[in-house]
C-alpha positions as a printed Julia matrix, in Angstrom:
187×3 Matrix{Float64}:
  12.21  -6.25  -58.39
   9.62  -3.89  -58.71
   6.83  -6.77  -58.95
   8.31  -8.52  -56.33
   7.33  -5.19  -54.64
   4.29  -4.99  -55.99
   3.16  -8.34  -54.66
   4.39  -7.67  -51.15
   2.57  -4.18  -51.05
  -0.75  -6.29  -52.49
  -0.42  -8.47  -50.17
   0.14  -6.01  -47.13
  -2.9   -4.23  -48.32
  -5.21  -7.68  -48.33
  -4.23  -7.8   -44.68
  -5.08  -4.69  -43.51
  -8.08  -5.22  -45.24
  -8.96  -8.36  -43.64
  -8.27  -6.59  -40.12
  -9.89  -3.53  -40.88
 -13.09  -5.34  -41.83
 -13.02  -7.71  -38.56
 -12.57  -5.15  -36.15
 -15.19  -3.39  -38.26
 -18.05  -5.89  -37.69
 -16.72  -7.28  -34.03
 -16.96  -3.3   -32.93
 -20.52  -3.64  -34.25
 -21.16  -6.43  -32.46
 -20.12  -4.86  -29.1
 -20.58  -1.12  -29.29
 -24.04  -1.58  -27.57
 -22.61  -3.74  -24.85
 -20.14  -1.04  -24.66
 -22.36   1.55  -23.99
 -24.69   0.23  -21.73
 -21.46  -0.96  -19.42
 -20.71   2.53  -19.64
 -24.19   4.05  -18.62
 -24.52   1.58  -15.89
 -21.2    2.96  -14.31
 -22.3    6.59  -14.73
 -25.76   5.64  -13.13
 -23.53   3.82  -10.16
 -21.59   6.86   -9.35
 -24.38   8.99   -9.85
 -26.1    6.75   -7.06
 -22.73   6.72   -5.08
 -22.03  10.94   -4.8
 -26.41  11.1    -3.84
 -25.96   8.32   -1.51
 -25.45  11.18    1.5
 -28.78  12.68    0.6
 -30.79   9.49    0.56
 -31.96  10.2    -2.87
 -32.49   8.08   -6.11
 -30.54   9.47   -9.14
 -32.56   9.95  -12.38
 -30.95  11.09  -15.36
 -32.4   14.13  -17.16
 -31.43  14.35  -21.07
 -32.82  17.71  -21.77
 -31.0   19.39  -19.1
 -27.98  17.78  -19.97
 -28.12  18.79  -23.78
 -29.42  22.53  -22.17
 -25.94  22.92  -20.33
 -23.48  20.99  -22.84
 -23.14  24.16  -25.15
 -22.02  26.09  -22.04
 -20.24  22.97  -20.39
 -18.68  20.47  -23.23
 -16.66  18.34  -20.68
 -20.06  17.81  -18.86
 -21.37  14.12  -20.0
 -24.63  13.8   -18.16
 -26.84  15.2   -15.01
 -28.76  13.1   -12.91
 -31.14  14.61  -10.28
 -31.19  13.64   -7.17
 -35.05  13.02   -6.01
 -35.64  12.71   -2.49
 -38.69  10.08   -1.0
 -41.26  13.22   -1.66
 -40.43  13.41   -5.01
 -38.46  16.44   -4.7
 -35.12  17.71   -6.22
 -32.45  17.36   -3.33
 -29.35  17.35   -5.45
 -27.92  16.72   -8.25
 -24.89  14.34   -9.47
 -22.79  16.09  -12.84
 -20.57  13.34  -14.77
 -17.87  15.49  -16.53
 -14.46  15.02  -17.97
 -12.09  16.78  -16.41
  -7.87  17.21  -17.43
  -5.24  15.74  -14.76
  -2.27  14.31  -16.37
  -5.13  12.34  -18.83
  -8.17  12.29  -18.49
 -10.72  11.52  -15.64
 -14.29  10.76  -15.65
 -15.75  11.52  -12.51
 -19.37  12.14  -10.47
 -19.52  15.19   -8.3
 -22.5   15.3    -6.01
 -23.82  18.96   -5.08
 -26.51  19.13   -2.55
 -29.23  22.14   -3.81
 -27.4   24.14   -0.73
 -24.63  23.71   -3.23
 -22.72  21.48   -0.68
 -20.71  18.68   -2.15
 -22.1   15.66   -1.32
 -19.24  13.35   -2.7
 -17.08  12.65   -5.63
 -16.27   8.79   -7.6
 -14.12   8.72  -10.33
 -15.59   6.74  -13.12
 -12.76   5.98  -15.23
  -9.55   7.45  -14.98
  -6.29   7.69  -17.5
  -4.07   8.51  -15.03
  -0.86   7.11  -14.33
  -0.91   3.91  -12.66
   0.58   3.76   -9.09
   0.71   7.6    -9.2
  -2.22  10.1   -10.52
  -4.57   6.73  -10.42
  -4.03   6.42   -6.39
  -4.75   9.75   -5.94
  -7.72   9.53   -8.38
  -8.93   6.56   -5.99
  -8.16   8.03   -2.75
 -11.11   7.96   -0.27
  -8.9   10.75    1.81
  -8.31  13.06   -0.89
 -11.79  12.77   -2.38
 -13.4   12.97    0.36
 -11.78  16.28    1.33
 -14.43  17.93   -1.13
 -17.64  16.7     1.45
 -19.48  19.7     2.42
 -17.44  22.05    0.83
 -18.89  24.54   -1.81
 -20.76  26.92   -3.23
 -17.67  29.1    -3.93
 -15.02  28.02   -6.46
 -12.21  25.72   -4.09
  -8.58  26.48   -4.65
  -5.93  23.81   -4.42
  -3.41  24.11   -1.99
  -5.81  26.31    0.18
  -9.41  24.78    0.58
  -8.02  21.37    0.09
  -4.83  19.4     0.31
  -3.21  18.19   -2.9
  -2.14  14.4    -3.5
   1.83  14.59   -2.7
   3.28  13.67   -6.02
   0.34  13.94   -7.85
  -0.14  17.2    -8.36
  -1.75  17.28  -12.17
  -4.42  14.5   -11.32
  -5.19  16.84   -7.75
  -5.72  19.67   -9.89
  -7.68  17.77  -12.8
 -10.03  16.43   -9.72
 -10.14  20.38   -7.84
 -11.01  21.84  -11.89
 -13.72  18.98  -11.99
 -15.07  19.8    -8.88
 -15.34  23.51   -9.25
 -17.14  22.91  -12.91
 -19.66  21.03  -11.4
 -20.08  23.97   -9.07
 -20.22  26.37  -11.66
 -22.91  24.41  -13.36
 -24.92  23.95   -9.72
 -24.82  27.53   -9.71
 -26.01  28.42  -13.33
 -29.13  25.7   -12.88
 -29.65  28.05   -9.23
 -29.72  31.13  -11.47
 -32.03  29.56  -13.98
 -34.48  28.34  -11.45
């Protein structure tokens, strides 16, 4: 009995072994694939929320890594450089909490204006928080609002029956103002 056990538990092992080992080395195979997918879809959404300000989007590392011990849910910054060359915005990727989690761009004109919002990638519940997480009415709600902090319910209108991804997209929003405003106070 007990090496009848024995062989089964070897032989359970062997296969999680196997599995282990193959997702292993096809993870290695992919995880650069994986992250340039995921950089070009931050770099299209940065390009999206500048759109309204005619500018090109250019990431800049070091100010990321500046304002990621202050900000940990931020992910990256991309400036926003107009046809002179000059800073005319800027586009924050940052996590934010609905339900899950969302991945979204928030554009903020230097007026501190936003300028638009795309989710990235969003965890949200499918045929509920993910609608409102894809709704061109309900983002677009944010346009030209800013510099101050936006409350839910008052500045803007939640998603009916979403009301955890609304709030995840309004506490996104108003960190990405909160960083516009610290980079105003450092400049």
């Amino acid at each position: 009995m007990i090496r009848h056990i024995l062989n089964l538990g070897l032989r359970l092992f062997l296969v999680c072994a196997v599995a282990a080992v193959g997702l292993g080395l096809t993870y290695t195979l992919v995880k650069e694939r994986i992250a340039e997918q995921e950089q070009k879809r931050k770099a299209e959404a940065a390009d999206t929320v500048l759109a309204p300000l005619q500018a090109e989007a250019e990431e800049d590392l070091d100010l990321t890594a500046s304002l990621q011990e202050d900000f940990p849910d931020l992910i990256s910054v991309f400036e926003g450089k107009g046809a002179a060359g000059d800073v005319v915005g800027y586009a924050f990727v940052l996590k934010s909490k609905g339900y899950n989690f969302i991945t979204m761009a928030v554009g903020v004109s230097t007026e501190g204006k936003v300028t638009g919002i795309k989710v990235v990638t969003n965890e949200e519940t499918p045929g509920l928080g993910s609608v409102a997480a894809e709704s061109e009415q309900f983002l677009g709600q944010y346009q030209g609002k800013g510099p101050d902090p936006l409350t839910l319910r008052v500045d803007v209108d939640a998603y009916s029956g979403a009301t955890f991804t609304s709030r995840g997209i309004n506490n996104g929003v108003n960190m990405a103002l909160e960083i516009w405003n610290r980079l105003g106070a450092e400049v």
